[in-house]
C-alpha positions as CSV (number, residue, x, y, z in Angstrom):
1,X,0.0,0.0,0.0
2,X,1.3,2.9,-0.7
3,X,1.3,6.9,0.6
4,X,-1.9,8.6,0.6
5,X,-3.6,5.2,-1.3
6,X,-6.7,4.1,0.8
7,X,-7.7,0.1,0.6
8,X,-10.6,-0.3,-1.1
9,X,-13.2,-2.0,1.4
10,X,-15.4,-3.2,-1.2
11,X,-12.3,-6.3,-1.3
12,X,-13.3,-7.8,2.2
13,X,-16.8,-8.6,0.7
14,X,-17.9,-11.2,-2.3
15,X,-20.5,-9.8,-4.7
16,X,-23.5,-11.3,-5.8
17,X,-25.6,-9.6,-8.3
18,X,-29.0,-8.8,-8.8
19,X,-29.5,-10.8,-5.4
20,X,-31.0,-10.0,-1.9
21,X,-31.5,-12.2,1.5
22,X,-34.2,-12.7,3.1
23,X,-34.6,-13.4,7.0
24,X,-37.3,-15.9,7.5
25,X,-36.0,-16.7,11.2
26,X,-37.3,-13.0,12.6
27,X,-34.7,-12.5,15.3
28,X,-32.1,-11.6,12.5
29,X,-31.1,-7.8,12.6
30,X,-31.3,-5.5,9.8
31,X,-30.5,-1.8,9.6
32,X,-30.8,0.3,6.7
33,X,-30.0,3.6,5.6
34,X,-29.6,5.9,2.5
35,X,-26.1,6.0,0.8
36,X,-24.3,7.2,-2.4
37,X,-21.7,4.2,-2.5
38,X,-21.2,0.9,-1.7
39,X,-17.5,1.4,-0.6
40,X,-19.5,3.7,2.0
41,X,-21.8,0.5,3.2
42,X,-18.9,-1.4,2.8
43,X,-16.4,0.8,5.1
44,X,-19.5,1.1,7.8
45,X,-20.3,-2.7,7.9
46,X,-16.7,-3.5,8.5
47,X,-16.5,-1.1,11.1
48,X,-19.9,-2.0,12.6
49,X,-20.7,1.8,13.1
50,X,-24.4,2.8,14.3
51,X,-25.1,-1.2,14.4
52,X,-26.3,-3.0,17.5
53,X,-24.7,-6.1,15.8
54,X,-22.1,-7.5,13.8
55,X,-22.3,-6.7,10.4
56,X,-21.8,-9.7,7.9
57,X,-23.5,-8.8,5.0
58,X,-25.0,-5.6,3.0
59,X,-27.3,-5.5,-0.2
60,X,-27.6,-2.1,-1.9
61,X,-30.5,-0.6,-3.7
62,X,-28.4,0.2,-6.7
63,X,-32.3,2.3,-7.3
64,X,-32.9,4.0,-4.0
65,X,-29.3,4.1,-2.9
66,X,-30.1,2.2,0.1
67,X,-27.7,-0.3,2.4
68,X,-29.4,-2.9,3.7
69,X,-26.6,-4.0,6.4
70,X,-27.5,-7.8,7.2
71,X,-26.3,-9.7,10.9
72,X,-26.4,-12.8,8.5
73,X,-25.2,-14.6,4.9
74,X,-26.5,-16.7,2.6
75,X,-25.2,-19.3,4.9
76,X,-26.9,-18.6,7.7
77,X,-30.2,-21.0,8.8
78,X,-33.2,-19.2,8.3
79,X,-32.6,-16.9,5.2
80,X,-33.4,-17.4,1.7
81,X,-31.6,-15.8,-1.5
82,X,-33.9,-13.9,-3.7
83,X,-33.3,-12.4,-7.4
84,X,-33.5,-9.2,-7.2
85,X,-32.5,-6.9,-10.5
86,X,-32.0,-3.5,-7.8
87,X,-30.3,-5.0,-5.3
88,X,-26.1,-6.1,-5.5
89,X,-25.3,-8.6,-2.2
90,X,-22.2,-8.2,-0.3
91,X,-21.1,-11.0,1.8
92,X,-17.8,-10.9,3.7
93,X,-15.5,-13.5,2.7
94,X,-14.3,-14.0,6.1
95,X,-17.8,-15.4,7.1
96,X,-18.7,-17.3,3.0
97,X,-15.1,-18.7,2.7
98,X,-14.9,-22.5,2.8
99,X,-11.3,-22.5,3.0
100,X,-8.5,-21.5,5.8
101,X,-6.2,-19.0,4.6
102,X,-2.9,-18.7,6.6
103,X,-3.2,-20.2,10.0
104,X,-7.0,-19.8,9.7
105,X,-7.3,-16.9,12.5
106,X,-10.5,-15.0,10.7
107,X,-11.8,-18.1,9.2
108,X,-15.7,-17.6,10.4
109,X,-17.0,-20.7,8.4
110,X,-18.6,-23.1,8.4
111,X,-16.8,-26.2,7.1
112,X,-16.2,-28.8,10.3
113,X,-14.7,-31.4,8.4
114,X,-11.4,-32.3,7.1
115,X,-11.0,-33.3,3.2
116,X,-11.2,-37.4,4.2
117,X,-14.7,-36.3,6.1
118,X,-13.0,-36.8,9.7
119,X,-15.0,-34.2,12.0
120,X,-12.5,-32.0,12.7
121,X,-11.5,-31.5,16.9
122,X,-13.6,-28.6,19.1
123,X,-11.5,-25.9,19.6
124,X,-12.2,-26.1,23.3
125,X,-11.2,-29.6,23.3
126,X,-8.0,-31.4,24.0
127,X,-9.0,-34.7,23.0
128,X,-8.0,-36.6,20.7
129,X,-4.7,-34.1,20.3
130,X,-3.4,-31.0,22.2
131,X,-3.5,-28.0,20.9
């Protein structure tokens, strides 16, 4: 990175588009607000600012200007993907990834199996190796 060079938060998140989520189970959170950008939803969802949750997900009203900031992902039990032509999703890869980069630290996935289908050890656990 260089001097005066700002990262682009828009490359934390995976884009889907034309597609929004929808929350069947009702105790997910949603906050929404009006917006010019999406590197503006972007830069407030991974900062969490104004949300009384984590942010892991935003869809924007490419017509309204609108970020939708989502507590959930298309992985999450109890929402359903729906095509939508004015809305873009933005997931963040840390919580869609199904693979461990590095030593795994932000890995927020969901994959509890190893390649061969052995269920992989609790993190909590010492058994059947220490950690």
């Amino acid at each position: 990175e260089g001097k005066g060079k700002r990262r682009n938060p828009l490359h934390d998140f995976k884009k889907t588009g034309e597609m929004m989520l929808i929350k069947v189970n009702k105790s997910l959170e949603v906050k929404t607000k009006l917006l010019n950008t999406t590197e503006q939803c972007a830069k407030r969802c991974n900062r969490n600012k104004g949300l009384s949750f984590t942010c892991k997900a935003f869809a924007y009203d490419r017509v309204t200007k609108r970020c939708h900031w989502l507590s959930f992902t298309s992985l999450t039990n109890g929402v359903r993907k729906k095509q939508d032509h004015a809305f873009d999703l933005y997931e963040k890869k840390d919580y869609v990834r199904n693979c461990i980069i590095g030593k795994g630290a932000n890995y927020k996935g969901t994959i509890s199996v190893t390649k061969s289908g052995i269920q992989c050890q609790a993190w909590n656990s010492m058994i059947p190796h220490e950690h």
